[in-house]
Every structure is written in structure tokens, then in C-alpha cells.
C-alpha positions as CSV (number, residue, x, y, z in Angstrom):
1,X,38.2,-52.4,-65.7
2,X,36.7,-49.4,-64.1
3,X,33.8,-49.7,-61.4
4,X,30.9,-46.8,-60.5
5,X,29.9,-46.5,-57.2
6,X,26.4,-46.4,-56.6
7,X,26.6,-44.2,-53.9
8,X,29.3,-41.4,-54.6
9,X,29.4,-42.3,-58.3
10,X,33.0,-42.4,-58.0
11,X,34.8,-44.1,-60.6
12,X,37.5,-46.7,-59.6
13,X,40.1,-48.8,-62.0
14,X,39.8,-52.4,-60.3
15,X,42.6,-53.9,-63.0
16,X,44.9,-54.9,-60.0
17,X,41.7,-56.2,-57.8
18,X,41.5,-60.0,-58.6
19,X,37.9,-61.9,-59.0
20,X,36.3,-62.3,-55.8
21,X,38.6,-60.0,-53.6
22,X,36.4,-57.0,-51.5
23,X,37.6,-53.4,-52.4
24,X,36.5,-50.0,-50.6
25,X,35.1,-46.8,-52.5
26,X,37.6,-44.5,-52.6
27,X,34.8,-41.7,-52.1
28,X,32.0,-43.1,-48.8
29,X,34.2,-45.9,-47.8
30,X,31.6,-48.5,-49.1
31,X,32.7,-51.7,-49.4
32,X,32.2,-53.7,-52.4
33,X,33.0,-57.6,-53.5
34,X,34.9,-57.5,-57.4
35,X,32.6,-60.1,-59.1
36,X,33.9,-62.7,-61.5
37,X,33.2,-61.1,-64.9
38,X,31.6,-58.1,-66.2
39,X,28.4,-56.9,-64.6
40,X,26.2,-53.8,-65.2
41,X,28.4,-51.8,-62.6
42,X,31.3,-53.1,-64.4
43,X,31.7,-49.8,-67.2
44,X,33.9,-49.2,-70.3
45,X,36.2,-46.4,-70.4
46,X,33.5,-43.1,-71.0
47,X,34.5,-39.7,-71.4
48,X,34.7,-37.8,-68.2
49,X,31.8,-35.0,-67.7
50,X,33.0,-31.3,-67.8
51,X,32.6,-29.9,-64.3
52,X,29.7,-27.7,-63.8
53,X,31.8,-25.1,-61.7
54,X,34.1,-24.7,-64.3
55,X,31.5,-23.7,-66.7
56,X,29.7,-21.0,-63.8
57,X,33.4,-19.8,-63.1
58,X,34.0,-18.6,-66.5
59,X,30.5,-17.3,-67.0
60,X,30.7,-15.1,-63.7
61,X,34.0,-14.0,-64.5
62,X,32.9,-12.5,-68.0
63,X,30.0,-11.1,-66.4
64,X,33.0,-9.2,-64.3
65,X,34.4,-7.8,-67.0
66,X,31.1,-6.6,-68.9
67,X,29.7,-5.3,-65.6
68,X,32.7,-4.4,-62.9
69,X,31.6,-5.1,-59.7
70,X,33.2,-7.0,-57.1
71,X,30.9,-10.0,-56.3
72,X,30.8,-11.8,-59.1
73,X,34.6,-11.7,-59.4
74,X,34.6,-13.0,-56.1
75,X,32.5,-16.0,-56.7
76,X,34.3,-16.7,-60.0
77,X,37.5,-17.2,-58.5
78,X,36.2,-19.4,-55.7
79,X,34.2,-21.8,-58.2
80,X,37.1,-22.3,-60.2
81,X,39.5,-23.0,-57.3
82,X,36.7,-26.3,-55.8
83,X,36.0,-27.1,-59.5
84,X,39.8,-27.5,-60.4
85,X,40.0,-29.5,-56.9
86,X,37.0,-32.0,-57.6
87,X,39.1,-32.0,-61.2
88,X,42.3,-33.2,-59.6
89,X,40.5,-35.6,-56.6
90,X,38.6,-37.5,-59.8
91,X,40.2,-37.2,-63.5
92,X,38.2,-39.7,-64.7
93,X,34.7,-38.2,-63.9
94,X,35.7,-34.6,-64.8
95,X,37.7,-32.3,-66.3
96,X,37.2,-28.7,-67.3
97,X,41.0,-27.8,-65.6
98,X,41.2,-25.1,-68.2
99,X,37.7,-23.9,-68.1
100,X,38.0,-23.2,-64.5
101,X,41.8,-21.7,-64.5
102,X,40.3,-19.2,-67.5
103,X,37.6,-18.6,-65.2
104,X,40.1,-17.9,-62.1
105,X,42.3,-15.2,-64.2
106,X,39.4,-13.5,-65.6
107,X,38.2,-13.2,-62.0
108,X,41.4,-11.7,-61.5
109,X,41.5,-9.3,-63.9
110,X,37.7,-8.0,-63.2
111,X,39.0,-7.6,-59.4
112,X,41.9,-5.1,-60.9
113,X,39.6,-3.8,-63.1
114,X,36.9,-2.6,-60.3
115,X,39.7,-1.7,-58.1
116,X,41.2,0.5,-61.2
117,X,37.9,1.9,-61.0
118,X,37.7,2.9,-58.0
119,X,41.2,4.4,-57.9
120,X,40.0,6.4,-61.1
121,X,37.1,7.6,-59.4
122,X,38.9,8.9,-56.2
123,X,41.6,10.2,-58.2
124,X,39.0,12.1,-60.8
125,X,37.2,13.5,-57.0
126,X,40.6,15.1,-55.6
127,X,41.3,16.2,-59.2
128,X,37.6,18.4,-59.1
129,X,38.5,19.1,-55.6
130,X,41.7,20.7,-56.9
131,X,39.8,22.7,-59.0
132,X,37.8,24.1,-56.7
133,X,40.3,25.0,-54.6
134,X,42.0,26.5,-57.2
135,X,38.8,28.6,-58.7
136,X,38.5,30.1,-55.1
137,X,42.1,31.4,-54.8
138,X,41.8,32.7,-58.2
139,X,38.6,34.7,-57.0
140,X,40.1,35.8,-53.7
141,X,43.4,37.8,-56.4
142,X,40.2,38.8,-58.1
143,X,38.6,40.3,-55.1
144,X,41.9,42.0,-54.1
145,X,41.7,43.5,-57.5
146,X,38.9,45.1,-56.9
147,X,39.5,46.4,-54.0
148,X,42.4,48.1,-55.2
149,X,39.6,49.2,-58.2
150,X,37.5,50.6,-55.5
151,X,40.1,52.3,-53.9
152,X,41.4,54.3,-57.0
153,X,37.8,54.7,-58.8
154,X,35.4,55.0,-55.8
155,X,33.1,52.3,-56.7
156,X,33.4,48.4,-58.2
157,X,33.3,48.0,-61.5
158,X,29.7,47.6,-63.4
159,X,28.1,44.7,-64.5
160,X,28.2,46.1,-68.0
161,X,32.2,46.7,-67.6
162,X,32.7,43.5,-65.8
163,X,36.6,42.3,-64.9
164,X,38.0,43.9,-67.9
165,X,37.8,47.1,-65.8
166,X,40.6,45.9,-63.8
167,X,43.0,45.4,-66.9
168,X,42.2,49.0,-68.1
169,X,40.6,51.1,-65.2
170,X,38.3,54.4,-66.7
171,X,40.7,56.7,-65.6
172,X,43.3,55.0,-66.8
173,X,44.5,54.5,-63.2
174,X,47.9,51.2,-62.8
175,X,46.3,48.1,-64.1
176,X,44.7,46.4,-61.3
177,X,45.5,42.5,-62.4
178,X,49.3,41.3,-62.9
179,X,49.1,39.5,-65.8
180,X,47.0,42.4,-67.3
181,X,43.9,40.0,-68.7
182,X,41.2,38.5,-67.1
183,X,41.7,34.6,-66.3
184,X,39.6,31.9,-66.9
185,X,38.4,29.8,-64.1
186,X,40.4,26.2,-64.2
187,X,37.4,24.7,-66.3
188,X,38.2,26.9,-68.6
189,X,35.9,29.3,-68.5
190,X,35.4,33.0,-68.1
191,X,34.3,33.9,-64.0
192,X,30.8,35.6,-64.6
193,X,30.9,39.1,-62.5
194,X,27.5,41.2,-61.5
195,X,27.4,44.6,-59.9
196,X,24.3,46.2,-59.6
197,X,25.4,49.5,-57.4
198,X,29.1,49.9,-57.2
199,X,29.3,48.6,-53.7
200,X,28.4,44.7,-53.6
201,X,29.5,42.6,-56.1
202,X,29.6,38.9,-56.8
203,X,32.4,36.6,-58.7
204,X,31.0,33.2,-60.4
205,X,32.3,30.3,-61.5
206,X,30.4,28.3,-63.4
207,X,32.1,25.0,-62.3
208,X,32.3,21.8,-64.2
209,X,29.6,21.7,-66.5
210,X,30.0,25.3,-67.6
211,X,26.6,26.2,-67.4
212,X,25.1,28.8,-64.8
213,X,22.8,28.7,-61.9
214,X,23.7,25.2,-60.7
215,X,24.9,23.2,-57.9
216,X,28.3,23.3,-58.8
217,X,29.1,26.8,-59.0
218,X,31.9,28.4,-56.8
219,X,30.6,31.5,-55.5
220,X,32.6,34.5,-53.8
């Protein structure tokens, strides 16, 4: 026979308790006489309830996945590891054990995923930073170019000729860039030159959204 305890509602088998003899809730420690026969807090065998952690672990843990941020990973992992405890410390009120395990992996795998993110973020930062560093270098061989333009021809290039002056100078001077042709900037794109007088000039590159005028432009 099982017994409820009105207090804890713990559920205890009192097969091996004869008639008459006092027994103590395994849950508060209340004390309690078995009766003689059946009484209303004497139960049949019903179906255990599934815990309500178990349920809330899974449910955060999917919201994880759909939305990676940390917290509700977190929380998904914790609810599953008390629900899968109350689980174990009273089979016969609960159960859920594999709602709450699904709920503690899946927590697991939104943490790696948000920590994947974050590794793709700062590895997609150093990447542009690269790039930068890279369009700058290429604009200071540029510059050196041009000096070496200025030097044979008397004056920078125009805007109109732009840096294909320095793969074939008007007097037909020794090219002025190595690989004799203008490079693109490392986002693929050509470097925009302007030189209004022969005497200042500025090198562009557009930066990462290839468009003009913007905050991410590298400027020399």
C-alpha cells in the first residue's frame, strides 16, 4: 500500500509496516500511526506527475538555441540538474528524467554555440583589422610610387590620370609600380586617387562596404 503525506505529499510504500505500528515521513519527519485497513490517505498506485523543472529546462534550453545568449542556457542546465534530483529523491511522485537530461544537453550545446559565437565574432574583428592594416601598407608602396612619379615628372599624377600613371608614366619614364598594374585594396576594390594641383594628393580606400565617403574608409 502506498501512503501520502499530508504535509510534504510524499509518497511512502507501507507494505512492510504492519497494522497499528507508527511510521515517520520520509520527507518532514512526521510521524504517523498505519491504520488497520484502507483509509482516504491510504492511495492506489497513480501515475507519477512529470516534474515541472523538467518541462522549463527543455523549454529554456530551446529558447538557447533559437536565440544564443548565455542566460537562458545557464538556467536550463541548472533546472534540469534539481529536477533530475527531486526525480531520483521521489520516483514515485515524478519523473520527467529524460525531459530534464534533453533539457541539460541542449543547454549545453546553446553554451558552445554562444561561445562559437563569440569566437566567430573576435576572429571576423582581427580578420577586418588585418585588412586594414594591410590597405595602409599597400597605400604607403603607393605613396613611394609617387614620389618616385614626382621625382621623374615634376608633379603627382592627375585626378583624371589617376594610379595608372605610375604603370605607364607620360614620358614614358621606368614604371613606377613593381608588379606594373594598380592593385586593388584587400576588399577588393580599386584605391580611389584625387589630385587637384600636382602637389597634394589623397589615396582612398573604400573599406568594407565598398562604398565612398564613409566611416570605414582608410585614408592616406
Amino acid at each position: 500500500m502506498e501512503f501520502v503525506c499530508p504535509h510534504c505529499q510524499m509518497r511512502l510504500d507501507l507494505t512492510s509496516v504492519p497494522p497499528g505500528a507508527p511510521f515517520t515521513c520520509l520527507g518532514c519527519s512526521a510521524t504517523f500511526v498505519q491504520p488497520a485497513s484502507v483509509t482516504p490517505a491510504l492511495l492506489p498506485d497513480t501515475p507519477p506527475e512529470t516534474n515541472g523543472l523538467a518541462i522549463a529546462s527543455l523549454i529554456l534550453s530551446i529558447v538557447a538555441i533559437i536565440v544564443p545568449i548565455v542566460v537562458p542556457s545557464l538556467v536550463a542546465i541548472l533546472l534540469g540538474l534539481i529536477s533530475r534530483r527531486k526525480i531520483k529523491a521521489n520516483p514515485t511522485r515524478w519523473r520527467g528524467k529524460g525531459l530534464a537530461l534533453a533539457g541539460i544537453i541542449v543547454g549545453f550545446v546553446g553554451l558552445s554555440m554562444f561561445a562559437a559565437l563569440l569566437v566567430g565574432i573576435n576572429v571576423l574583428d582581427r580578420l577586418e583589422q588585418a585588412r586594414i592594416h594591410a590597405a595602409k601598407s599597400e597605400m604607403q608602396t603607393l605613396a613611394g610610387a609617387l614620389e618616385l612619379y614626382q621625382k621623374n615628372e615634376g608633379a603627382y599624377p592627375a585626378t583624371k590620370q589617376g594610379l595608372a600613371a605610375l604603370v605607364v608614366p607620360p614620358q614614358q619614364h621606368e614604371r613606377n609600380l613593381r608588379d606594373n598594374k594598380v592593385p586593388l585594396d584587400p576588399w577588393g576594390n580599386p584605391y580611389v586617387y584625387q589630385c587637384d594641383d600636382g602637389h597634394v594628393y589623397i589615396i582612398t580606400s573604400m573599406g568594407p562596404d565598398g562604398k565612398p565617403g564613409t566611416q570605414d574608409d582608410v585614408t592616406r
